[in-house]
N, C-alpha and C positions, 0 to 999 in steps of 0.2 A: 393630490397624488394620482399620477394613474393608475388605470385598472389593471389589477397583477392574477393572471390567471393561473387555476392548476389543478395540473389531472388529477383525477378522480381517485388515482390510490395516494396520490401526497394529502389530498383534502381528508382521504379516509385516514393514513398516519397521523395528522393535524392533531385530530379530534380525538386520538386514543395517546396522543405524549402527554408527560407528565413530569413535574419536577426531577431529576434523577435520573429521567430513563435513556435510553442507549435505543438512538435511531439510527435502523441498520438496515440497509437498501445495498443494491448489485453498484458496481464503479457505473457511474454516468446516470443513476436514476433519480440524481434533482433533490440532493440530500439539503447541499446550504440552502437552497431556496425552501425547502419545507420546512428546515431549521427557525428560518425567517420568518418565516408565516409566522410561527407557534410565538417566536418572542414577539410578534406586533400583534399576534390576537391578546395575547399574556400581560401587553402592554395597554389592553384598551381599544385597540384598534381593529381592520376590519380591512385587511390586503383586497379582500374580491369586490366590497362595495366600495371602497375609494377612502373609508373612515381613518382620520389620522386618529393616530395614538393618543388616550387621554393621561396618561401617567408615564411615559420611558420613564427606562433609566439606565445605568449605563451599560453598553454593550462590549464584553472582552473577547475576540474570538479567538483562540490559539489553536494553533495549526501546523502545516508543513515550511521552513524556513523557504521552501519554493514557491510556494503558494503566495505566503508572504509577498516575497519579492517581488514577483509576477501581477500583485496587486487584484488577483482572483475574486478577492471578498469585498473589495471594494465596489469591484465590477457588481456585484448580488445584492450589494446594499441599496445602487443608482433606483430601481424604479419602487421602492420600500422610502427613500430619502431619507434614509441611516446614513446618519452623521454628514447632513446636509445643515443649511441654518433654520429649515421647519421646525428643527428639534434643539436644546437648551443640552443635550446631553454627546456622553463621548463615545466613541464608535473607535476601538483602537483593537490592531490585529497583529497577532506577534506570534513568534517562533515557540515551540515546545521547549529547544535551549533555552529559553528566556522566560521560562514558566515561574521560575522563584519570585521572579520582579513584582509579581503580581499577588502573594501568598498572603500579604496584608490588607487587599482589596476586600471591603462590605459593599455590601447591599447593592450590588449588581449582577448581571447577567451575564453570565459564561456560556461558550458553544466550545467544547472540544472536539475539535474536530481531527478526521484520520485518529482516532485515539492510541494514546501511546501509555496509559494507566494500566501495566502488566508489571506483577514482580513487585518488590516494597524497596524501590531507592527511591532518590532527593525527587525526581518527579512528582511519583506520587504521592509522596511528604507532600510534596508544595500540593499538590489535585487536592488533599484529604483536606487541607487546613485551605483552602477556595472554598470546595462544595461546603463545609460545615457555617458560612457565613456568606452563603450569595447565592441564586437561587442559579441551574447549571444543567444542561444536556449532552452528549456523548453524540456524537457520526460516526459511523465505522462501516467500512463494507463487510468485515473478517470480526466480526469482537470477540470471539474467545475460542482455541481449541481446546482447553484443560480447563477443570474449576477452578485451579488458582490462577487463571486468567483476570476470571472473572472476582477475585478475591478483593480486592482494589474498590470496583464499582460496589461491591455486596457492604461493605467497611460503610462508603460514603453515604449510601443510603439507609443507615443504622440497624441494618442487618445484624450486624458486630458488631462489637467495641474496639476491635484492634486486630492483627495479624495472629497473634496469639490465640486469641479469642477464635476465629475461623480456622486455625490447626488443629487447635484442641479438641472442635468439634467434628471436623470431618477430614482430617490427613492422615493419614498410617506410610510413615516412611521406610523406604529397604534402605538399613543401615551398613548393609554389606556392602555398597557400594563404594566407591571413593568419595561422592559427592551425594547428598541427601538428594534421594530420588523418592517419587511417591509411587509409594506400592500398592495404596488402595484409596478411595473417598467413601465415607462412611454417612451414612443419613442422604444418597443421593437423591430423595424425593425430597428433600428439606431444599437441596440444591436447586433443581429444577425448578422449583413452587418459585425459589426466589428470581430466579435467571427470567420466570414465564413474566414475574411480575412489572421487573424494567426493561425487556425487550420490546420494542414496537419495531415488527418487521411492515418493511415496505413491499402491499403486491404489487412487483414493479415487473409486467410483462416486456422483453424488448420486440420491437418491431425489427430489429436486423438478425441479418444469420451470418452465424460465424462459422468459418472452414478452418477447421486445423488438418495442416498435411504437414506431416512428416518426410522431411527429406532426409533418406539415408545418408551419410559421408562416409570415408572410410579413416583409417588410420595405422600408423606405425605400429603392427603387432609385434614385431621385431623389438623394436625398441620399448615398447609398451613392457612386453613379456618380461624383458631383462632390470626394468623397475621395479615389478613385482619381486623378481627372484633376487637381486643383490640390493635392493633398500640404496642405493648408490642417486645420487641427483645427475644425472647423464651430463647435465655443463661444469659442475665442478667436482663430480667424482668425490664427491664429500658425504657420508654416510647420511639417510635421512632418519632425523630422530623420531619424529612427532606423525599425529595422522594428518596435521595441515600439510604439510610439509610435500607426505605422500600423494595425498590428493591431488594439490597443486603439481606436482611433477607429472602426474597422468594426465590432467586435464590439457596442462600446453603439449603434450604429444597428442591427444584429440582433436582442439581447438584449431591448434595450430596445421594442420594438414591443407594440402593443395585443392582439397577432395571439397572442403569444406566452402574456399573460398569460391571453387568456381561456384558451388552451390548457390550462392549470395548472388554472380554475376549473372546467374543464368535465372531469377528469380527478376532480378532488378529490368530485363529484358521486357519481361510482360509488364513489370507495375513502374511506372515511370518516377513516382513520387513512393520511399519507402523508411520507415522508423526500423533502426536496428538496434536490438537490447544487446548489451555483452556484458561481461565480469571483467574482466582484467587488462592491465594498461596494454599485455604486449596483444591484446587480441585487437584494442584501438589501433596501435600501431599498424596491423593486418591494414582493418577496416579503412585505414584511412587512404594508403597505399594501394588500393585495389586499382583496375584500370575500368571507372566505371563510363568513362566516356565525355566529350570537354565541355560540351552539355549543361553535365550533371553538379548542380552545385552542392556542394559537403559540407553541413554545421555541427555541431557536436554539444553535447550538455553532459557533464561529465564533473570531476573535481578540479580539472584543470582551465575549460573552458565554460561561459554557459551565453552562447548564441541562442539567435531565437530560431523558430522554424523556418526556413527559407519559403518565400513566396512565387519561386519561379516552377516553370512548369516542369522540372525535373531536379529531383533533389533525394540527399539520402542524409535522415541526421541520424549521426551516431549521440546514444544513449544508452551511459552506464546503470545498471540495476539500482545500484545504492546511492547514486545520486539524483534518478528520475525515473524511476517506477512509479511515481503516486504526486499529484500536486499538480497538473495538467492537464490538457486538453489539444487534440488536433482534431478536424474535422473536414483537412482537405487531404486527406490519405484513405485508403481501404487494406490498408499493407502492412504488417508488423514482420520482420525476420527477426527471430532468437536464433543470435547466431550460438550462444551457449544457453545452457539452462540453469538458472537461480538454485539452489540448493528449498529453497522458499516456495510452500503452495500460493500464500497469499504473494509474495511479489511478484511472482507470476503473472496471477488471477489483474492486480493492480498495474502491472504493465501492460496487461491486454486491453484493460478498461482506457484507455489511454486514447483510442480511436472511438469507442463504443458507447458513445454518448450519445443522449437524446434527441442533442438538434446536428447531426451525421446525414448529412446528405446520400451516404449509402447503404442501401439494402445489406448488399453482401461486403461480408470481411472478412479479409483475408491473413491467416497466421500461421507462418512457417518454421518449423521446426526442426532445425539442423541438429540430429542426431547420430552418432555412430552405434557402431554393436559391442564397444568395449565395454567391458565386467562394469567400469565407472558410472558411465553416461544411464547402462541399463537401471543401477541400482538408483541412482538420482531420480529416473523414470519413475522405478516402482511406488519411489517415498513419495511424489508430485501425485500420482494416482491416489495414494489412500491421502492425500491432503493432508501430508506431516512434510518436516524439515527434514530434510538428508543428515547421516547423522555421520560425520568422518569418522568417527571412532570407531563406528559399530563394522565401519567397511574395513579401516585400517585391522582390527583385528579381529575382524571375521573370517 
C-alpha cells in the first residue's frame, strides 16, 4: 500500500472517533478520507506506515445518489485498496433511497455519509436496525439544528430505547398548533452531555478566503404589490390558496426580472469559468437563454440533465439546489452565482462548499449573490442569517 498522508486535525479526529460517533467537519475538509482512516486503523491496519489490514470486513458506504454515481468513493478507496483484490472483503456504495437493501446486513462496517437520519420514517427504521447489528459512523458538515435532530443518532447509540422514550423525556409540545410543534426540551444538559459524547468535530482551518458580494437586482413592484393585495396568480388569474403557491408567485416576479439577468452577464465578464445555483425550471429556462457569448460552453446538472463539468476555458454550468448542492467537487473555478436563494442555511452553506475544497488551486473565492429588496427575498435573508429554514407560512400570514 502506499503511503496515505493526513493533516494533523484529521489524525487528531482519527484518534478521538469512536463507534457511533458523528464526524463533523466544514464541506471540503477531507471527511471520506478521515472516515477511511478510522475504518483501516479499526481494521488492524496502519494508512501512515503502509500496514495492510489484519482483520477487514465488509465495507457499506451510503451516501448521496450523486456521489454514487459519480463513483466519488471509489476514487477514496484507490490509495486504502478498498475493495481492490489485497482484500477477501466487499466494498459496496449506494444511495440513501436504497438504504432498506441493506437493514438485514451483520457484522459489518457502515459510513453514512451527508447524513440523512432526522425525523422517525423508513430511513431511519432501516439506520436504527443497521447500527444495532454492525459497527457504523455518521459524516455530516450540518448534523443537527433541533434536539430531535439529533433523536435518531441518540436512539442508535442506546441513549434511548425508542422515540417514545426520547419524548417522554425531553419534548413538551404546543398543542395549539395545527401540527405538533415543540414548545420546549426538558433535561437540556442531559442533551448536551449526550450530543458532546458523539460529536468529533473536525479543527479544520481553511486556507482560502471567501467573498460574498451581494449584488442588488431590482423587480416588478407593480406587479409584486398587486399579488400581495388580490392573492390573484398574475398568469391565470386564479385565486392563490396556499403559502406555496404565494411564495412561488413572488419569487418568478423577482427571479425573473432583466435587472437580474444582466447581473449574471456582467459577473460572467470577469470570471470566465462560473457554477450557477437556481431553484426553479423557469429560472433554467432564463439561465440557459442568456447571451453569454459563442465561446462560452453551457452544461447543466439538474433533474432533467446531468452533464459533467465542461473542461474548456470558458463555461457556465447550470445547477439546480435539490439536484446538486451536496455530492461534488470542482476545483477549476473560483466563481459561484446564486442567481436565487435556497429557503435552506445548510443548502446554501453545501452549495458553496462545492469550490471550497482542500486541494482548490485558489486562494480567493468568489460568491455572488443576486438579491432584490422585495418584502420576500429580505425575509429569506433574515432566516439564512440566523441559520434556520424560511418558513412560507410564517410569511404567507404574517
Amino acid at each position: 500500500m502506499e503511503e496515505m498522508r493526513l493533516y494533523d486535525y484529521q489524525l487528531d479526529a482519527v484518534k478521538r472517533m469512536k463507534n457511533g460517533c458523528i464526524l463533523c467537519g466544514g464541506v471540503g475538509s477531507g471527511k471520506s478520507r478521515t472516515a477511511l482512516s478510522y475504518y483501516y486503523i479499526c481494521m488492524g491496519g496502519d494508512p501512515e506506515a503502509t500496514t495492510k489490514m489484519k482483520h477487514p470486513i465488509d465495507l457499506y458506504v451510503i451516501t448521496t445518489a450523486r456521489k454514487r454515481d459519480t463513483l466519488e468513493w471509489e476514487g477514496e478507496f484507490c490509495p486504502f485498496h478498498i475493495g481492490s483484490d489485497m482484500y477477501p472483503t466487499k466494498a459496496i456504495v449506494d444511495s440513501w433511497n436504497n438504504i432498506a437493501k441493506y437493514k438485514d446486513v451483520t457484522d459489518a462496517f457502515f459510513i453514512f455519509d451527508e447524513q440523512r437520519v432526522v425525523g422517525y420514517g423508513a430511513w431511519t427504521k432501516s439506520f436504527l436496525k443497521i447500527a444495532r447489528n454492525n459497527k457504523w459512523i455518521l459524516l455530516s458538515a450540518t448534523p443537527g439544528d433541533t434536539w430531535m435532530d439529533y433523536m435518531p443518532v441518540f436512539i442508535a447509540n442506546g441513549f434511548y430505547r425508542n422515540k417514545t422514550d426520547f419524548v417522554g423525556q425531553h419534548v413538551v409540545y404546543d398543542w395549539r398548533t395545527k401540527f405538533p410543534r415543540v414548545k420546549q426540551y426538558l433535561q437540556p444538559g442531559k442533551l448536551l452531555k449526550h450530543r458532546n459524547d458523539i460529536l468529533v468535530n473536525m479543527d479544520f482551518r481553511r486556507q482560502t478566503i471567501s467573498h460574498d458580494e451581494i449584488v442588488d437586482v431590482s423587480y416588478d413592484k407593480g406587479l409584486y404589490r398587486d399579488i400581495c393585495r388580490l392573492r390573484l396568480d398574475p398568469e391565470t388569474q386564479e385565486p392563490i390558496e396556499n403559502a406555496s403557491q404565494f411564495c412561488y408567485a413572488l419569487r418568478k416576479v423577482t427571479n425573473s426580472d432583466p435587472s437580474r439577468q444582466l447581473a449574471v452577464l456582467d459577473i460572467i465578464a470577469q470570471h470566465p469559468r462560473v457554477i450557477i445555483f437556481y431553484n426553479f425550471d423557469y429560472e433554467l429556462e432564463i439561465l440557459r437563454n442568456l447571451p453569454y457569448g459563442l465561446d462560452v460552453e453551457i452544461a447543466e446538472w439538474n433533474g432533467h440533465k446531468h452533464e459533467d463539468i465542461p473542461q474548456s476555458a470558458s463555461w457556465v454550468y447550470l445547477v439546480n439546489y435539490g439536484a446538486g448542492a451536496e455530492g461534488w467537487n470542482c476545483i477549476t473555478t473560483d466563481t459561484i452565482i446564486f442567481y436565487s436563494q435556497s429557503y435552506s442555511y445548510r443548502t446554501m452553506q453545501q452549495a458553496a462548499g462545492r469550490i471550497d475544497r482542500l486541494n482548490t488551486p485558489y486562494q480567493d473565492l468568489y460568491f455572488y449573490h443576486l438579491r432584490s429588496k422585495s418584502s420576500l427575498d429580505m425575509a429569506i435573508t433574515a432566516a439564512l442569517k440566523t441559520k434556520k429554514r424560511f418558513n412560507e407560512s410564517g410569511f404567507y400570514n404574517g
